[in-house]
C-alpha positions as CSV (number, residue, x, y, z in Angstrom):
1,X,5.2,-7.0,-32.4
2,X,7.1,-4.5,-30.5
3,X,10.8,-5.2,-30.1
4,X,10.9,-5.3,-26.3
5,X,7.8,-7.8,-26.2
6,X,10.4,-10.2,-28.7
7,X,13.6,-9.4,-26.6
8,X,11.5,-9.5,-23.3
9,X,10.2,-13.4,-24.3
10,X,13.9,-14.3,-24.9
11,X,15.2,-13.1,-21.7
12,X,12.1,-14.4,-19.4
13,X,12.4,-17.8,-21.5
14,X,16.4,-17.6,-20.5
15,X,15.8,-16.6,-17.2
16,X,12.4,-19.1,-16.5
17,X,15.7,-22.1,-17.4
18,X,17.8,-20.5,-14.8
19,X,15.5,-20.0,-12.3
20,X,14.3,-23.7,-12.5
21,X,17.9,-25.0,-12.1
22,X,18.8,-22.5,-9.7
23,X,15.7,-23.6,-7.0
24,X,16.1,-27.3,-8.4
25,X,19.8,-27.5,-7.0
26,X,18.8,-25.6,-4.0
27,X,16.0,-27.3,-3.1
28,X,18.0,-30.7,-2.9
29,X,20.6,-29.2,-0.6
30,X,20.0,-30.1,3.0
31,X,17.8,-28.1,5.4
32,X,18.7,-26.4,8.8
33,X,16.9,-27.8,11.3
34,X,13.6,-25.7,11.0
35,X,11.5,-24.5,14.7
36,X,7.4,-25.5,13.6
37,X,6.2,-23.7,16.4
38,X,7.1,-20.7,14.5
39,X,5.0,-19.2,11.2
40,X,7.3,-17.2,9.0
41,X,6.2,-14.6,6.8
42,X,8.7,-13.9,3.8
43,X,8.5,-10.0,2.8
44,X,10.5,-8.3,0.1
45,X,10.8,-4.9,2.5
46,X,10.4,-4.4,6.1
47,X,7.8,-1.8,8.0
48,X,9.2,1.4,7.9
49,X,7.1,2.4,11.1
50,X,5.2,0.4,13.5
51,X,4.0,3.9,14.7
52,X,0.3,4.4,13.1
53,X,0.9,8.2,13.1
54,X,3.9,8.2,11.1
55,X,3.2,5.4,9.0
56,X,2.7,5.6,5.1
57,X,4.2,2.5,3.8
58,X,2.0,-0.6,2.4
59,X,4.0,-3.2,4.6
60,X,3.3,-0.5,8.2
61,X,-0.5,-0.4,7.4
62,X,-0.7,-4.4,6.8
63,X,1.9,-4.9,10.3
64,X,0.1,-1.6,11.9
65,X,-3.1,-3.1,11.3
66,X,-2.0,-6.3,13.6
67,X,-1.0,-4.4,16.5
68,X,-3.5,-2.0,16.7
69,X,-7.2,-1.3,16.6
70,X,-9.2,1.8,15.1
71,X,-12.5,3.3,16.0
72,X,-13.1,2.2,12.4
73,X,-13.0,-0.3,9.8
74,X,-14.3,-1.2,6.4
75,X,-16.2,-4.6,5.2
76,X,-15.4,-6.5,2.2
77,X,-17.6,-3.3,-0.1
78,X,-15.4,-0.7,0.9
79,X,-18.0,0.0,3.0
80,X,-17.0,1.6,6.8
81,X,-18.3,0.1,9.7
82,X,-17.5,-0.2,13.3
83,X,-14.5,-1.4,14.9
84,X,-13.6,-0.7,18.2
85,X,-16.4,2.3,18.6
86,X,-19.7,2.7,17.1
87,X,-20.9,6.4,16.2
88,X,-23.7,8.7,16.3
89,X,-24.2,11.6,14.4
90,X,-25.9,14.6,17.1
91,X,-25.8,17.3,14.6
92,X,-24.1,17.9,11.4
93,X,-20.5,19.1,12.9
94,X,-20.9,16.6,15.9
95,X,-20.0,12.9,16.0
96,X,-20.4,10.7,18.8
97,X,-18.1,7.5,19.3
98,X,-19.1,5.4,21.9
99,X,-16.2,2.1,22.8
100,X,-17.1,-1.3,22.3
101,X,-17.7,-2.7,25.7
102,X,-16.2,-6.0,24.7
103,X,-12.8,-4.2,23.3
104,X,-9.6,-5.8,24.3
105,X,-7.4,-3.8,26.7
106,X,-3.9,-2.8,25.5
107,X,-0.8,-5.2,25.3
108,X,0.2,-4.2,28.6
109,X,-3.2,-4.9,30.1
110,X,-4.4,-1.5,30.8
111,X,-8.0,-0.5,29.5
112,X,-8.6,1.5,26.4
113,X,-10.7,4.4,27.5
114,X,-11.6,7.7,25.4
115,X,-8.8,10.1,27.0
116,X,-6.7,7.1,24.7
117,X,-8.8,8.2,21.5
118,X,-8.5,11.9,22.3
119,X,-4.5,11.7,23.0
120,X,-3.9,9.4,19.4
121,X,-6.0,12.3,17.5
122,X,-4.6,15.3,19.0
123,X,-1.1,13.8,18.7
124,X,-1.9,14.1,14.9
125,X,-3.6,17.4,14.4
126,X,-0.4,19.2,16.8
127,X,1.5,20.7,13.9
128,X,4.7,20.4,16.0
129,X,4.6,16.5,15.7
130,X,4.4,16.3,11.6
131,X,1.8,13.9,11.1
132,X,1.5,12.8,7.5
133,X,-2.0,12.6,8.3
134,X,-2.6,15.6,9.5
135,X,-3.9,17.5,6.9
136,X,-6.6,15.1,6.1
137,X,-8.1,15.4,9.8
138,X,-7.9,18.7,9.9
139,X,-11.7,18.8,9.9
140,X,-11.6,18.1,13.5
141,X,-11.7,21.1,15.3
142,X,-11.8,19.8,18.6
143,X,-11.9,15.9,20.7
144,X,-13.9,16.1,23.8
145,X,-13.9,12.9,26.4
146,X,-17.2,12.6,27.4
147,X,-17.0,9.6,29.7
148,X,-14.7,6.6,29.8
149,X,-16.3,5.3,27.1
150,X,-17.5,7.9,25.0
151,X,-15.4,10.7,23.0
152,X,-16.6,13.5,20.6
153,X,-15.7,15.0,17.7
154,X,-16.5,18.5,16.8
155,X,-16.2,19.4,13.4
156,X,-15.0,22.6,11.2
157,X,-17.9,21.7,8.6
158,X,-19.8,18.4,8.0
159,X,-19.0,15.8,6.2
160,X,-21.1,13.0,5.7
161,X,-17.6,10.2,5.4
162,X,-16.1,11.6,8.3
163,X,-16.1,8.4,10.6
164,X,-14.3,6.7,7.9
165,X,-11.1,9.2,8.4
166,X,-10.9,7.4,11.9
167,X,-8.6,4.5,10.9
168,X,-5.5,5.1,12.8
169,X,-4.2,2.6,15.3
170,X,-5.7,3.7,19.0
171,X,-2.4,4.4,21.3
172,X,-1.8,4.5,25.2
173,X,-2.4,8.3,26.6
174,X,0.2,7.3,29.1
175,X,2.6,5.9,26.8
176,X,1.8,9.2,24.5
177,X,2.3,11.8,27.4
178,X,5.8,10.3,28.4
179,X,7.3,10.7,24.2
180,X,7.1,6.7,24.4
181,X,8.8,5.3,21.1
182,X,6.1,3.3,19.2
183,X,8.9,2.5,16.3
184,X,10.9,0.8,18.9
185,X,8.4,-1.2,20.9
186,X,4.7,-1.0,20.0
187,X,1.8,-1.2,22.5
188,X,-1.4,-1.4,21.1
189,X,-5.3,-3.7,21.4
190,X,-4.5,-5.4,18.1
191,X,-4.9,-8.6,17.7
192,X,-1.0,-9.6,17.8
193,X,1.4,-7.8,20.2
194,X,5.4,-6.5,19.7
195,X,7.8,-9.6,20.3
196,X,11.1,-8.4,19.4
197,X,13.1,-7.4,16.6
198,X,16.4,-9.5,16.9
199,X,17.8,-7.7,13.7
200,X,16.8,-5.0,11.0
201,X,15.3,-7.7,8.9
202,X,13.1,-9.7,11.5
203,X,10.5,-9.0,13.6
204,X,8.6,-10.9,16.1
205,X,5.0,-10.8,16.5
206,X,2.5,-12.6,19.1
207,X,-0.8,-14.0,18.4
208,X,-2.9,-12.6,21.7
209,X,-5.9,-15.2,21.9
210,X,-3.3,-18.5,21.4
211,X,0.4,-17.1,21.8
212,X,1.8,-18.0,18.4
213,X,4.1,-16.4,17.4
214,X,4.7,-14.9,13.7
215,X,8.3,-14.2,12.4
216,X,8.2,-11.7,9.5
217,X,11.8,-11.8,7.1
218,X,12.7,-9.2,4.9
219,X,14.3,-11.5,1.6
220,X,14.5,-9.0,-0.7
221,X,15.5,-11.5,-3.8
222,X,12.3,-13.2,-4.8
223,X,14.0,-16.6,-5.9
224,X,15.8,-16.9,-2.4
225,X,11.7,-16.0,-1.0
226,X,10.9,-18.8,-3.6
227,X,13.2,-21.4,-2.2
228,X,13.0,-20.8,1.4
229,X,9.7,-21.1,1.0
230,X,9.9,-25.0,-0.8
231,X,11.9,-25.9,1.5
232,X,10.2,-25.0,4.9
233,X,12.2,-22.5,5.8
234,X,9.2,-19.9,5.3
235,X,6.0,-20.9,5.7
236,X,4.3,-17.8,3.4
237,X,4.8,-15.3,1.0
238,X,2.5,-12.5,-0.9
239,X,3.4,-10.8,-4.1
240,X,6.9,-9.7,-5.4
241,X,7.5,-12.4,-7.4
242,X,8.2,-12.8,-11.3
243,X,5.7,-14.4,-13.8
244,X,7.9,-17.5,-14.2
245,X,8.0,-17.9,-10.4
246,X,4.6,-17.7,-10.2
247,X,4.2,-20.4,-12.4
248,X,7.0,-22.3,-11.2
249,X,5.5,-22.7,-7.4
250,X,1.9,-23.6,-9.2
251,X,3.5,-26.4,-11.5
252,X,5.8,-27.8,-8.5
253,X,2.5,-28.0,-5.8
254,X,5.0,-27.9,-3.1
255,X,3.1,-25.0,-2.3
256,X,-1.0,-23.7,-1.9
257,X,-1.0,-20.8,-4.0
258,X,-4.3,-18.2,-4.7
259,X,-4.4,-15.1,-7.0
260,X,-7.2,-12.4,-6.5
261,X,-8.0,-9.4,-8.3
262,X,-6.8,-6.2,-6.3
263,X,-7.2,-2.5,-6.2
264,X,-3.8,-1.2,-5.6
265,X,-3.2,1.8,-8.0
266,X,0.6,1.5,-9.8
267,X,1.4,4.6,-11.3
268,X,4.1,6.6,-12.6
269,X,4.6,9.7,-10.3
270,X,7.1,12.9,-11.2
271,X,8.3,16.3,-9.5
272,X,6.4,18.8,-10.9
273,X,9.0,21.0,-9.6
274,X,11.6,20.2,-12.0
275,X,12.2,22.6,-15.1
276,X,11.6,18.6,-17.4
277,X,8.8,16.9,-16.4
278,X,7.0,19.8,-14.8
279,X,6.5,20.2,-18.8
280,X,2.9,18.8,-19.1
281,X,4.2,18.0,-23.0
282,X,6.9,16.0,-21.5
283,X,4.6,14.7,-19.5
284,X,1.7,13.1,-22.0
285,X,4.8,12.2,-24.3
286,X,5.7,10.0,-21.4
287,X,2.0,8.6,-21.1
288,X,1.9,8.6,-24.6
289,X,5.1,5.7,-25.0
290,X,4.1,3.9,-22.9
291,X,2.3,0.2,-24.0
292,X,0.8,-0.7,-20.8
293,X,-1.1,-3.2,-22.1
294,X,2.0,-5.1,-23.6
295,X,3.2,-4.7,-20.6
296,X,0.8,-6.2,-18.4
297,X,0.4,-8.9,-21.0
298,X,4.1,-9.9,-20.9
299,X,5.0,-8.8,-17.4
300,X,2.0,-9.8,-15.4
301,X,0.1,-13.1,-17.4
302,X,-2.5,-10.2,-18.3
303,X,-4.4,-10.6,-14.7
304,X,-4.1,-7.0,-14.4
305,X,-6.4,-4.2,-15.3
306,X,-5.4,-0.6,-16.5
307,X,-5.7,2.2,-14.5
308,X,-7.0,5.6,-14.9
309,X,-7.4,7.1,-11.1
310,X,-7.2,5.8,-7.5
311,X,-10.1,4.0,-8.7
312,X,-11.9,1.8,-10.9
313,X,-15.0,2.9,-13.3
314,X,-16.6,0.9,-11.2
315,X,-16.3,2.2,-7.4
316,X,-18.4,4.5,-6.2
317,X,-15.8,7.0,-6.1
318,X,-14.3,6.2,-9.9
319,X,-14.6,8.5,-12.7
320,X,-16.6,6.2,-15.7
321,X,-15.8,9.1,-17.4
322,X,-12.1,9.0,-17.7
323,X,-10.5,6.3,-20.1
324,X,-7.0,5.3,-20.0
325,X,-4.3,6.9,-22.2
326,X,-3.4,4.8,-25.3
327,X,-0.6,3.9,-26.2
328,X,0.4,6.2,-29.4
329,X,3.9,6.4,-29.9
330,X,3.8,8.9,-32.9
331,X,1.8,11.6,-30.7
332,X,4.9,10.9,-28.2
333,X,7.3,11.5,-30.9
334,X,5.3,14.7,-32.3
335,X,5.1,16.0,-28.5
336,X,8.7,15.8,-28.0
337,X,9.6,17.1,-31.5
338,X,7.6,20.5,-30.4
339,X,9.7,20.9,-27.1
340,X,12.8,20.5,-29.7
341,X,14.0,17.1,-28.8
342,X,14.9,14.5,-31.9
343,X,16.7,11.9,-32.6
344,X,20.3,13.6,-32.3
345,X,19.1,15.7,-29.4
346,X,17.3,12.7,-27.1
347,X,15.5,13.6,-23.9
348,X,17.6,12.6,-20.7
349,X,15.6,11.5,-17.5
350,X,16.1,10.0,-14.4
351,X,13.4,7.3,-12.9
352,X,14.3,5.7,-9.3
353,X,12.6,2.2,-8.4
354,X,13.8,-0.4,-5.5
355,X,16.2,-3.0,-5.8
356,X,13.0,-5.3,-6.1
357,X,14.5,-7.2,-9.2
358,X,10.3,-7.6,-10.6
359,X,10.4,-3.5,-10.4
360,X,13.6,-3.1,-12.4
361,X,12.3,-5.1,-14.8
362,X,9.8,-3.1,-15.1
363,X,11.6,0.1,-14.9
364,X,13.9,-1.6,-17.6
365,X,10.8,-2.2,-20.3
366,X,9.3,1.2,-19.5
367,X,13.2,2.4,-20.5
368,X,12.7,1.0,-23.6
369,X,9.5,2.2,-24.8
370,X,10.5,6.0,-23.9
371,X,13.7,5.2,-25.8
372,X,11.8,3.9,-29.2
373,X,10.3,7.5,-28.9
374,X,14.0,9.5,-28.4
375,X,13.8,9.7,-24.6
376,X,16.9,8.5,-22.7
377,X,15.5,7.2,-19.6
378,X,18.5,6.1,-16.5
379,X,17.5,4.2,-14.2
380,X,18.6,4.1,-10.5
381,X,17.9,1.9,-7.9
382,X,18.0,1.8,-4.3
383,X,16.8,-0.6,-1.0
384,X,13.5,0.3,0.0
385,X,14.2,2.7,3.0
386,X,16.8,5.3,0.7
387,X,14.2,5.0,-2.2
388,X,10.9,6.0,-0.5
389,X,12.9,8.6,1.8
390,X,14.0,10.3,-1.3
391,X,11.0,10.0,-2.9
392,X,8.9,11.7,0.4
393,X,11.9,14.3,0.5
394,X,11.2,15.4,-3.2
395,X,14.3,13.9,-4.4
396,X,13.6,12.7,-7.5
397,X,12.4,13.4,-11.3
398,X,10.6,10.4,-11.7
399,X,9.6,6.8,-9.9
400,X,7.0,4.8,-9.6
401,X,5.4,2.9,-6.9
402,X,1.2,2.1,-5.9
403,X,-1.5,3.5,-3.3
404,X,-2.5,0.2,-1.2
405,X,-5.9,0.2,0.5
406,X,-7.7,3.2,-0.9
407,X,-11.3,3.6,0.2
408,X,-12.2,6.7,0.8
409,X,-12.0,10.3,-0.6
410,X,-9.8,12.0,1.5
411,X,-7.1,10.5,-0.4
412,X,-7.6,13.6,-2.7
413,X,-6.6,16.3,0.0
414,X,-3.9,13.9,0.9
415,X,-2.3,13.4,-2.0
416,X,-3.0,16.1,-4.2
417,X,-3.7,19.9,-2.1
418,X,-0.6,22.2,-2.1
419,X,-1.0,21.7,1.8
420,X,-0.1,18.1,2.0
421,X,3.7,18.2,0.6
422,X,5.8,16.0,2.5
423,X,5.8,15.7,5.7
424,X,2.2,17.5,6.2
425,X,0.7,14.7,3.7
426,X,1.6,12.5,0.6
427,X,1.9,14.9,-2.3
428,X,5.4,13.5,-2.8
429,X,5.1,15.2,-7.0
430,X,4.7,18.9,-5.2
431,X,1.8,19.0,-7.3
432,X,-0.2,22.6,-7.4
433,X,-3.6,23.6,-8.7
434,X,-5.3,25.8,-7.2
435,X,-8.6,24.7,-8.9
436,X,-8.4,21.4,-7.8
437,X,-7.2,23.5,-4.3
438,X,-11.1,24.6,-4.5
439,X,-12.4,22.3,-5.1
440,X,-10.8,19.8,-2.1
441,X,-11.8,22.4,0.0
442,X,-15.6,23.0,-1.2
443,X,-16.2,19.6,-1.3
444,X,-16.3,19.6,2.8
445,X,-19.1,22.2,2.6
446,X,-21.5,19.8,0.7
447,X,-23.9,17.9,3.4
448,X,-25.1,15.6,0.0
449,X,-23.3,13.1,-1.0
450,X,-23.9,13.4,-4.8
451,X,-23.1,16.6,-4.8
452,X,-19.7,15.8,-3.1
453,X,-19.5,12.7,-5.3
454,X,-19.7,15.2,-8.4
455,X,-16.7,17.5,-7.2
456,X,-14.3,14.6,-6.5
457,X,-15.4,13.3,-10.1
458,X,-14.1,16.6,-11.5
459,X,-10.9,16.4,-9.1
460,X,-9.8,13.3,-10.5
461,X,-10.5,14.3,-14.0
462,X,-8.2,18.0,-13.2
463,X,-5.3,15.5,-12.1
464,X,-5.7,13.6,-15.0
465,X,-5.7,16.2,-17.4
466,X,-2.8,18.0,-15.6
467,X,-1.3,14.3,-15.7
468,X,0.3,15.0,-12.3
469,X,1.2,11.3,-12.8
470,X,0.8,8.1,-15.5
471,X,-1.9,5.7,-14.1
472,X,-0.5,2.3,-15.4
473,X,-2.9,-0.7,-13.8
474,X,-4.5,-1.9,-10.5
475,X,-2.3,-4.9,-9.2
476,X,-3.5,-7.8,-8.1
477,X,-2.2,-9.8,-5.4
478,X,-0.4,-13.8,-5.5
479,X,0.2,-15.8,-2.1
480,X,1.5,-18.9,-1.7
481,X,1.7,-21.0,1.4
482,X,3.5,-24.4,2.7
483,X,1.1,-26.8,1.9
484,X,1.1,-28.1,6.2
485,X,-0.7,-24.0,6.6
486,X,-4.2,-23.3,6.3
487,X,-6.3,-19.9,6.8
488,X,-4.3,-17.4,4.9
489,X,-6.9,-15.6,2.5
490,X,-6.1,-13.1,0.2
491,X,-8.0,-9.8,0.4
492,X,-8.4,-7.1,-2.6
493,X,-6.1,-4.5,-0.7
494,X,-3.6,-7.2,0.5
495,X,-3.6,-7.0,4.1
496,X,-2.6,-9.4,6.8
497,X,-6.0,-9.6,8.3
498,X,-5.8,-13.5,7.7
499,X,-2.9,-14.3,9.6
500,X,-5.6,-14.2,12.6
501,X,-6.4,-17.9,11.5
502,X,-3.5,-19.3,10.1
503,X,-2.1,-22.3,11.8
504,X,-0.8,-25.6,10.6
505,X,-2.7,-28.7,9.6
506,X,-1.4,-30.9,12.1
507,X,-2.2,-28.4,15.5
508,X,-6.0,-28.2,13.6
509,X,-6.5,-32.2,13.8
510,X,-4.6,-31.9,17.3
511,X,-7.7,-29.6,18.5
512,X,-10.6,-31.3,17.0
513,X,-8.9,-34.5,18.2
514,X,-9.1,-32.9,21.4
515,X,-12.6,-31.3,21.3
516,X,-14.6,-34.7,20.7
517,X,-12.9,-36.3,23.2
518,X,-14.0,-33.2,25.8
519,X,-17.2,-33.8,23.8
């Protein structure tokens, strides 16, 4: 048995003890005075942008996905489908979206009309403005408002997916024209409108069709999440917790908790620009020492599933071809000896995570596998917002975080053209092939899908060869809830769609009460 599997049983065995003490003496101290007309949502990091154009974070597209709509969505299969527009196809370059006549207006009560659509889109594709998204709409070669309700795209080339590119938030042309700051007050047709943000660490949001109101808390320390949530003070919480928390909140059933199977991608991510790990040796040494599978066993109950690309074998995007790099400490060692590293002469690397105590944990294991292998690893850690701007700014040798809510194939030309470095796109490792170049770009001139199916197959296996990053697992996702809550769901890329029908127990019998007696 590997040492850090031994040492890593000791410590969560010591620290499962601690953490039961710690949230037994907590839990018995007395509780504020707590407001039930409010649902609070416990997060471990705040939105970065409540601007759909800017936006790349996991916790902006859950939020982002409140307080705005899109021309399109996708169903439970990954499958898109209309959301606020339905679409047409006239010719091969030319899409026609036509608005739902039953859309809601925007929060401020004007109507969404297509000069709105139009005035989102261009917004994105104006270089000037530095759209992360830019580069993977950059098909469109021109918007055209037909009507009020209906808006055209014309296309460089055809593409068969194209309507499922369409997912950004739908903003106010009028709001747009005048530089109107999103970040600082959204305005959208979602389903929940901007409240207020008293402080950096709450914001307020507003159910439209009944007026409650949400209160989402960044708590970045998962026992404190744990706690507040026992004792009423939150009402839910999703992911970011340790094993023996997990555990501890299922025992204790002072709290609903669910657990479903997800598709978020973890990986291991470097800067190809540096004179180290732009080594590819250096590179499959690292994906070489690392026992993912211990890992996952010890770190995350084995739930988990290793990863190989965006995604699984088993979506009709995945690769069944590719298998996931086993763990082979000796090849790491042999690897490392032929760049001239030993024992006496270790490698020294950097890796920044968040302060998000499960992620240094992590980090820390990951440390100790390179180490059994003669590779020094230091880790640094920072809050969320210094982390993930260094990692977008290319400062960095190595980090890891996961792509949440993957579902279509432009995620290729986003992450992985030479085009889409930071801040044109979200090839934050500066990676550069100009093979898989060609290929991103060929694949738009394919009107079959199989045969565009067939050139993203070989994309991903190019990456995966070049290991432009490790693949580690897809993560799942835990939730737990006040037990007074009802309606919060879980959904395989983790978003917030639920929080449409969460209320508590007591205003449910309140409204049937009141329905049979109307009846």
């Amino acid at each position: 048995m590997p040492s850090f599997v031994l040492r890593n049983k000791v410590v969560e065995r010591s620290r499962s003890c601690f953490v039961i003490l710690f949230l037994t003496l907590t839990l018995t101290a007395c509780r504020s005075n707590i407001d039930k007309d409010l649902i609070r949502y416990g997060l471990d990091s705040m939105p970065v942008k409540l601007d759909p154009r800017e936006a790349t974070d996991a916790t902006s597209y859950r939020i982002n996905r409140l307080l705005y709509s899109a021309l399109v969505d996708f169903d439970n299969s990954s499958k898109f489908i209309p959301g606020l527009a339905s679409w047409q196809l006239i010719n091969p370059t030319h899409y026609r979206f036509v608005l739902n006549q039953k859309r809601q207006p925007f929060h401020t009560g004007e109507k969404l009309t297509a000069s709105d659509v139009k005035a989102t889109y261009d917004w994105i594709l104006d270089k000037e403005n530095g759209s992360p998204h830019r580069q993977t709409l950059s098909i469109i070669s021109e918007i055209k408002v037909v009507d009020l309700e209906t808006v055209d795209f014309i296309l460089n080339n055809p593409d068969p997916l194209f309507p499922a590119y369409l997912v950004i938030g739908i903003m106010p042309q009028k709001l747009i024209s005048s530089a109107y700051d999103f970040n600082a007050n959204p305005v959208g047709s979602g389903t929940f409108r901007y409240r207020s943000r008293p402080d950096p660490n709450t914001l307020k949001l507003e159910r439209v069709r009944d007026k409650q109101v949400f209160e989402f808390i960044r708590i970045p320390s998962p026992e404190v999440r744990v706690m507040k949530l026992m004792r009423g003070e939150i009402d839910i919480l999703q992911n970011g917790l340790m094993p023996e928390l997990k555990r501890f909140l299922a025992k204790k059933g002072r709290a609903s908790v669910s657990y479903l199977e997800g598709s978020d991608f973890a990986y291991l991510g470097f800067n190809l620009e540096d004179k180290v790990v732009g080594q590819l040796k250096v590179r499959q040494a690292i994906g070489f020492a690392i026992d993912r599978e211990a890992i996952l066993q010890n770190l995350y109950g084995g739930q988990e599933k290793l990863a190989t690309t965006f995604f699984p074998a088993e979506h009709w995007l995945g690769n069944p071809a590719i298998k996931p790099t086993q763990y082979d400490p000796k090849r790491a060692k042999k690897l490392l000896k032929e760049l001239g590293y030993s024992p006496d002469k270790p490698l020294e690397l950097s890796y920044k995570t968040s302060t998000n105590p499960f992620r240094i944990r992590v980090a820390t294991v990951i440390q100790d596998q390179l180490r059994q292998v003669g590779i020094n690893m230091a880790i640094q850690s920072f809050d969320w917002g210094t982390f993930y701007g260094d990692i977008k700014a290319g400062r960095f040798q190595m980090y890891s975080l996961k792509w949440v809510g993957i579902k279509t194939p432009d995620i290729f030309e986003y992450v992985f053209h030479s085009k889409s470095i930071p801040p044109s796109g979200a090839n934050r490792g500066r990676y550069t092939n100009q093979q898989v170049d060609q290929l991103i770009d060929s694949a738009k001139t394919f009107d079959d899908l199989d045969d565009r199916l067939e050139v993203f197959r070989n994309i991903q296996q190019l990456v995966f060869d070049d290991m432009a990053y490790v693949p580690l697992w897809y993560e799942g996702h835990f939730a737990a809830t006040t037990n007074d809550l009802i309606g919060y769901r879980l959904t395989a890329d983790g978003n917030y769609d639920s929080l449409n029908y969460v209320e508590r127990k007591v205003n449910r019998m309140v409204k049937r009460k009141v329905e049979r007696t109307n009846n």
